[in-house]
N, C-alpha and C positions, 0 to 999 in steps of 0.2 A: 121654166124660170123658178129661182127660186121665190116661198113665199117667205113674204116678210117678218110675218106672226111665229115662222118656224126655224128651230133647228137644225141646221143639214145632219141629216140622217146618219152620215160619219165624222161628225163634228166628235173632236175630245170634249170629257167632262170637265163642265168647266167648275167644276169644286176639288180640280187639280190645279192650280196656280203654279205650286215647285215644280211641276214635273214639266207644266206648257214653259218656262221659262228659258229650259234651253232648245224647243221646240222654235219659242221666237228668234232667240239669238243665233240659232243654225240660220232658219228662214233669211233673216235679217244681214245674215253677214254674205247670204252667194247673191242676196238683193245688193250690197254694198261694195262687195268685191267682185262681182259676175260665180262662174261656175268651179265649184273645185271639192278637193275629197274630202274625208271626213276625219283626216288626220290632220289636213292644213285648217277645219275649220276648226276643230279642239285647240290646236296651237294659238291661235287667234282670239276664241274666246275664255281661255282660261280653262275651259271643262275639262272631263277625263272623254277617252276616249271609249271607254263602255258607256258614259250616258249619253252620249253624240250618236253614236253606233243606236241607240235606242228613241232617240229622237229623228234620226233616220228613215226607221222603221215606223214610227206615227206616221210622219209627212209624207212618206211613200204612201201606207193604206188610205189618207187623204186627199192623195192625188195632188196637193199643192207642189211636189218639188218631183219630180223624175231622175231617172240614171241614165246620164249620156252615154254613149259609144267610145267616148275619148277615155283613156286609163291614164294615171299617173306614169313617167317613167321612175321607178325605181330597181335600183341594179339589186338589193336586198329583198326578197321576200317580193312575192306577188304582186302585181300591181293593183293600186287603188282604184276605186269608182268614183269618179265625178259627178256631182249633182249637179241640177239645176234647176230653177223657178216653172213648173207647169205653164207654159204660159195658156195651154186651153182650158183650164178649168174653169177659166169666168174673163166675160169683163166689166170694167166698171166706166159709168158715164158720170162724166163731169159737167154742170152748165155755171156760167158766169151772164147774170142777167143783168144790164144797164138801162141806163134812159136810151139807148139811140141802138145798143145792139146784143145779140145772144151772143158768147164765144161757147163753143162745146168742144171736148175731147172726150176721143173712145179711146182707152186704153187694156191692155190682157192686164195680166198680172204679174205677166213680168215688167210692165209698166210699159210695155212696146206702144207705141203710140200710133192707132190705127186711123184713127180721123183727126183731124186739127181744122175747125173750121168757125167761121165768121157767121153772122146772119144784120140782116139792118132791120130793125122795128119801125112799122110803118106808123109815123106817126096818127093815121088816120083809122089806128084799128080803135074798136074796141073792145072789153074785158073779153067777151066770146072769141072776138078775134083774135086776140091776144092765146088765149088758151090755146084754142084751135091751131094756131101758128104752132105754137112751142111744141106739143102733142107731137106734130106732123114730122118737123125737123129733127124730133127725137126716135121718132118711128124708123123715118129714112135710114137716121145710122145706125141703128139695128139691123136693117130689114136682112140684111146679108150674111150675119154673123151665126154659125153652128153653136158658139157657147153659151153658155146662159150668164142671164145681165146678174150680177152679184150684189151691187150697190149703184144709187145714183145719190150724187152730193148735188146742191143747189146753191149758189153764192146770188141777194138782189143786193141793189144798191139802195139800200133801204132798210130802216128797224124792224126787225123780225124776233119773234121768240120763238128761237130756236128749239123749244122740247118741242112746244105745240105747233108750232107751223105758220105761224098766226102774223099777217103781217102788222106791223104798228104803223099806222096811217096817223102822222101828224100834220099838223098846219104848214106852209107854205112849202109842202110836197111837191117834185116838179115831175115826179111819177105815181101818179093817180090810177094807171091802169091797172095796175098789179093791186090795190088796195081790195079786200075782203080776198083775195087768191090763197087756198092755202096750199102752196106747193107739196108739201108733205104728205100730207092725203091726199093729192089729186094725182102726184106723182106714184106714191107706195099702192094704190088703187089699180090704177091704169097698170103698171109695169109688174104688180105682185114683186115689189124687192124691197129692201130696204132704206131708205131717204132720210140724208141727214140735209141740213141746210141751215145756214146762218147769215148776215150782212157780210156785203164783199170786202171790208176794210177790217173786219177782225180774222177774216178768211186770207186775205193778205199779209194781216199780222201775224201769223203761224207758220205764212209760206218765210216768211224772211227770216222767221227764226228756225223752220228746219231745215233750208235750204238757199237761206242768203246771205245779206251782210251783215244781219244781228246774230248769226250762228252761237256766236259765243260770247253773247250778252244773256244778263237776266232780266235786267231791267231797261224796258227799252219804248216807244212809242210811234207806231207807223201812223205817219199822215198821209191821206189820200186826195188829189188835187184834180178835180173834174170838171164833169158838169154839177156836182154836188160837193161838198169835202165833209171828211170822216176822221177819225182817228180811233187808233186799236194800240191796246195800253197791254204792254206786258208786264208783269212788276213780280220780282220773287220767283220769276220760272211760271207762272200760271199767265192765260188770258184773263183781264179782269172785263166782266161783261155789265156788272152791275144787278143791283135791286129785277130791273124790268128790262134788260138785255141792252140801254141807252149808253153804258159809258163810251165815252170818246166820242162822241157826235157834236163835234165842232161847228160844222155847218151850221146849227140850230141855236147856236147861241147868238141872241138880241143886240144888236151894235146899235141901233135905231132908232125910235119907234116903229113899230109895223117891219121893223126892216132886218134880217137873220143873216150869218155871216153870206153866205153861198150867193143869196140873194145881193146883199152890199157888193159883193166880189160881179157878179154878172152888171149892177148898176154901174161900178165904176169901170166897166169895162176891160177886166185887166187880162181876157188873151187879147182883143183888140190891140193892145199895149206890145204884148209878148212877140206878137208876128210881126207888130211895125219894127219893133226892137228899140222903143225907149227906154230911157235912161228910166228906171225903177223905182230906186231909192227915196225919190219923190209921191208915189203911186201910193194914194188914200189906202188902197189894199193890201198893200204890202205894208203898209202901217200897221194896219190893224193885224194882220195875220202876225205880224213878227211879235206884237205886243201878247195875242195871245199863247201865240209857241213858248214866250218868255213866263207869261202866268203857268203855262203846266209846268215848265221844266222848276218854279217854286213850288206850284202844290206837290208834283208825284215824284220828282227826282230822279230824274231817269238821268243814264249814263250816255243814252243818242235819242236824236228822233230821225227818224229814217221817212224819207219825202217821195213818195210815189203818185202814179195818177198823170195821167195826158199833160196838164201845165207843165210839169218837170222837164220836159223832153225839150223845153226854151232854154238855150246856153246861158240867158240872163233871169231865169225865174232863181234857180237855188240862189248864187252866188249872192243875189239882192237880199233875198230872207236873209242869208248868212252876215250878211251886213249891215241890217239893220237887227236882227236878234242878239247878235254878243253880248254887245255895249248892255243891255238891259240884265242878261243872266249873273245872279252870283257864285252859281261856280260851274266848272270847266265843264262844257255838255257837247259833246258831237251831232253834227248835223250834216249826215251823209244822203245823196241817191239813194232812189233801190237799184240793184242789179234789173229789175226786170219791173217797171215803173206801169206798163198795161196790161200784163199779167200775170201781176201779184195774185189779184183775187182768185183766177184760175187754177193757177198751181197749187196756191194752198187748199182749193174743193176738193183737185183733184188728189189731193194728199189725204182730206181727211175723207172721202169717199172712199180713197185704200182703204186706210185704218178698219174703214167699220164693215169692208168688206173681209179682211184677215178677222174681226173680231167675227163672225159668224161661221167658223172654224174652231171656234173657242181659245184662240190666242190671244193673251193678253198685252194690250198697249203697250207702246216704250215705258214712261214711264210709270207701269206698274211692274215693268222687267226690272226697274235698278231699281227699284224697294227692297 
């Protein structure tokens, strides 16, 4: 496996930026299109076809991309080689950690999806067991696999400071077991790879901007509706995470005394509500949530907020919010689903567990490609 502290031995140097650029946009385009030559990816991405032809040749001595058996038909001149994504050279593990359960996926690199699996947290562990647990389950879907692990991402439902690992254990927490855990070093330790990890609702809000319904927003805000509620603020094309990694943590904001949004939300019972199927509109919680959705959409201006999270999956939970938030907004704000409302946080880990697995090849992020 690899180590974490190190650069792969055939990694390009990465104090070439211009040259890794169209290394990415080859990579990136038979990632986006599937397999094909090196003349339809030049056509595609604008290059010439001598620096494609040369970026070819990187990704081959790297082992990330191969040459299929399949040739272009062309009636002119020889046929083409078709590439494609290595998918042995690694793979990357995704975890999605909650209050009630583990989601994990193993994916290669070509993003083939090898495990897609569930787990339930006993509520009766504790920290030791808790670790012990996750270790195990993460062990299992390895145990079988010839390629070496590349990266693993970690999404909690919880404030984390994502450089350092470091969970942020605040007051009426209703996940205690994971506080002092630092997944980052317990994970990068144990597996020797690399570990990035963040809160699942800013990990959600990445997945929905690179692969859902805010695709083609800048400014935009996912809310997450659980056993906890979160919010992840896109604005200007960046995630805004804050001072101490806290923005968007709706949940924790005082409705009360002694009393916090999430907290008000579980007093006044409002999936109780959801599964009977009452009438909403009247529902203390939907008051306050709508009144608050109404306060960000004056503070940060966003163009949607995008609603994810087990409550949404109620035929009457959006429509309500949607009816009682208009009336309050001054101007025009969309309030859409997610496409994929319980595994947002997932896909987005497992997106940015890619990333920082192609980054240890010395390829540069998307957006340091369109710079």
């Amino acid at each position: 496996m690899q180590n974490n502290n190190d650069t792969p031995t055939n990694a390009v140097d990465r104090k070439q930026p211009l040259a890794l650029m169209p290394d990415r946009l080859f990579f990136h385009t038979i990632k986006q299109h599937g397999p094909m030559s090196r003349a339809s990816i030049a056509k595609l991405t604008g290059i010439s076809r001598p620096t494609i032809s040369e970026s070819a040749q990187r990704l081959l001595k790297q082992g990330l991309v191969i040459e299929t058996k399949r040739k272009t038909q062309n009636k002119q001149g020889r046929a083409g080689i078709i590439y494609e994504i290595n998918a042995t050279k690694g793979v990357i593990l995704a975890l999605a950690i909650d209050v009630k359960q583990i989601q994990l996926r193993l994916t290669n690199l070509a993003l083939g999806v090898i495990r897609d699996q569930c787990f339930t947290i006993d509520p009766s562990w504790n920290k030791q067991d808790f670790i012990k647990a996750v270790i195990q389950i993460m062990e299992l879907s390895l145990h079988d696999q010839q390629a070496p692990l590349l990266s693993i991402g970690v999404s909690v439902a919880t404030p984390v400071n994502a450089t350092t690992g470091e969970i942020i254990a605040l007051p009426f927490s209703q996940f205690t077991v994971i506080h002092g855990i630092n997944f980052k070093q317990l994970f990068s330790h144990h597996f020797n790879c690399t570990v990035t990890i963040d809160n699942d609702v800013n990990w959600a809000t990445l997945a929905e901007k690179a692969n859902g319904i805010a695709q083609q927003e800048s400014n935009f805000m996912f809310i997450y509706f659980g056993e906890g509620i979160g919010g992840g603020v896109y604005f200007d094309n960046h995630l805004i995470k804050g001072a101490s990694g806290m923005a968007g943590e709706l949940g924790h904001i005082m409705i009360e005394d002694g009393v916090n949004l999430q907290d008000y939300v579980h007093k006044h019972k409002l999936q109780e509500a959801l599964e009977a199927g009452d009438d909403l509109t009247s529902h203390p919680a939907l008051q306050v949530i709508s009144r608050i959705i109404a306060s960000m959409a004056t503070v940060i201006n966003p163009n949607m907020f995008v609603l994810g999270g087990p409550l949404t999956k109620y035929p009457t939970f959006i429509p309500a919010i949607i009816a009682l938030t208009r009336p309050q907004l001054f101007t025009p704000t969309l309030i859409v689903p997610s496409d994929a409302p319980n595994f947002a946080p997932l896909n987005g880990v497992e997106t940015g567990a890619y990333e920082v697995a192609l980054a240890q090849f010395g390829l540069p992020k998307p957006d340091e490609v369109s710079q």
